[in-house]
C-alpha positions as CSV (number, residue, x, y, z in Angstrom):
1,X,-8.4,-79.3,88.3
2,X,-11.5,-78.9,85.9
3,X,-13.4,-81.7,84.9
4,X,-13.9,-82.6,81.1
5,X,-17.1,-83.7,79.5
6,X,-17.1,-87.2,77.9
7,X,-16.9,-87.0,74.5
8,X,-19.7,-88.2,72.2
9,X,-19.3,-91.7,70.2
10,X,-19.3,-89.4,66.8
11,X,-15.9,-87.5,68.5
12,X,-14.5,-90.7,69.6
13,X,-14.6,-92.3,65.9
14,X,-13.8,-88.6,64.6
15,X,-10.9,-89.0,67.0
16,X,-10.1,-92.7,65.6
17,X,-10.0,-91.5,62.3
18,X,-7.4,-88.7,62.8
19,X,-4.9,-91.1,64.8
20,X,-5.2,-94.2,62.1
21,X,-4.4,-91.2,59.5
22,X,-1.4,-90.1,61.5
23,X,-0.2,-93.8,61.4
24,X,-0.7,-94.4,57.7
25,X,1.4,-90.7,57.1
26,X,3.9,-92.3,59.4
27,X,4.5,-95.1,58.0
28,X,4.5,-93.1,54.2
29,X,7.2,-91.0,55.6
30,X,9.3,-94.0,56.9
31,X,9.3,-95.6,54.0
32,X,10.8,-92.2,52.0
33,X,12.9,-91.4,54.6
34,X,14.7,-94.7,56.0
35,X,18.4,-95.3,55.3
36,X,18.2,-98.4,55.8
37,X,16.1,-101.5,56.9
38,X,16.6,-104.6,59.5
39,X,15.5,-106.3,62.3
40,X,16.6,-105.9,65.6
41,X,19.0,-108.2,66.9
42,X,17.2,-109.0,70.3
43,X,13.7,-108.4,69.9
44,X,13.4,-109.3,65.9
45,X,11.2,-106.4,65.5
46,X,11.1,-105.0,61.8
47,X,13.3,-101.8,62.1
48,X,13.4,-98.9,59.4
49,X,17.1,-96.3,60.2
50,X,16.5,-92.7,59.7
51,X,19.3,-89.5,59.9
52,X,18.6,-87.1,61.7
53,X,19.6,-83.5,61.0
54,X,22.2,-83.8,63.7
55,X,24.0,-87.0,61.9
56,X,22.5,-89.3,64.1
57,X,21.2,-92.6,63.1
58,X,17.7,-93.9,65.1
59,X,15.8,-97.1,64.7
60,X,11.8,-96.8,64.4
61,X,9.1,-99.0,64.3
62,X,7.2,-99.3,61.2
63,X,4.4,-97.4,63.3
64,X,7.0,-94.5,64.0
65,X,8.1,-95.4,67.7
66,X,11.4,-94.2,68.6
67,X,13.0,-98.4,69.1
68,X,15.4,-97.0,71.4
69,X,12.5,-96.4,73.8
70,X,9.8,-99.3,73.1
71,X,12.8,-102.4,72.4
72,X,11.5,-104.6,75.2
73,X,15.5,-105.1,75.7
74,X,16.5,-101.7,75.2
75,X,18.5,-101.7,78.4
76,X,20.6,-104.6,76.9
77,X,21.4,-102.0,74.4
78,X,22.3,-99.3,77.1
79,X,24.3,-102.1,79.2
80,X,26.6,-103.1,76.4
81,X,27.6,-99.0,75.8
82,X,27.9,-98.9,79.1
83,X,30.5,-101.9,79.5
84,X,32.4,-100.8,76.4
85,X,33.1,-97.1,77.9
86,X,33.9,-98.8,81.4
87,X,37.2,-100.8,80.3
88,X,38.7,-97.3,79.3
89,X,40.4,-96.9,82.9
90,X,39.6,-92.9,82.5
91,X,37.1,-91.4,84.8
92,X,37.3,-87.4,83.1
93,X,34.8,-86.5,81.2
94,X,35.7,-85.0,77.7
């Protein structure tokens, strides 16, 4: 495994500059692309909905995180699709 030099102050802010401009386009592009716009039901956490090219609808962050991921409670989320598929009384897969 090589080692890597520690960067320089300058490379650090240089560094800091690039990720607070990455945000700020992230958010831009949010706001033009959202569907729609709420909070989430367990967490409160302002939520803007964008399609993706597959149909699919995903909550983000207004910082661009995916919400499925970073919802503090996203598990409650996975337990209640869970529970709805479970009452079916089929085991196949289709």
């Amino acid at each position: 495994m090589s080692e890597q030099a520690p960067i320089s102050f300058g490379e650090w802010q240089d560094l800091r500059l690039d990720l607070d401009r990455a945000r700020a386009l992230m958010v831009d592009l949010l706001k033009n692309v959202a569907v729609r716009r709420s909070n989430c039901r367990l967490c409160q956490k302002p939520l803007v909905w964008v399609t993706h090219a597959n149909g699919k609808i995903t909550p983000y962050t207004p910082e661009g995180l995916n919400h499925f991921i970073d919802c503090q409670y996203a598990d409650e989320f996975r337990k209640k699709k869970e529970n709805q598929h479970a009452g079916t009384g089929s085991t196949e897969r289709r």
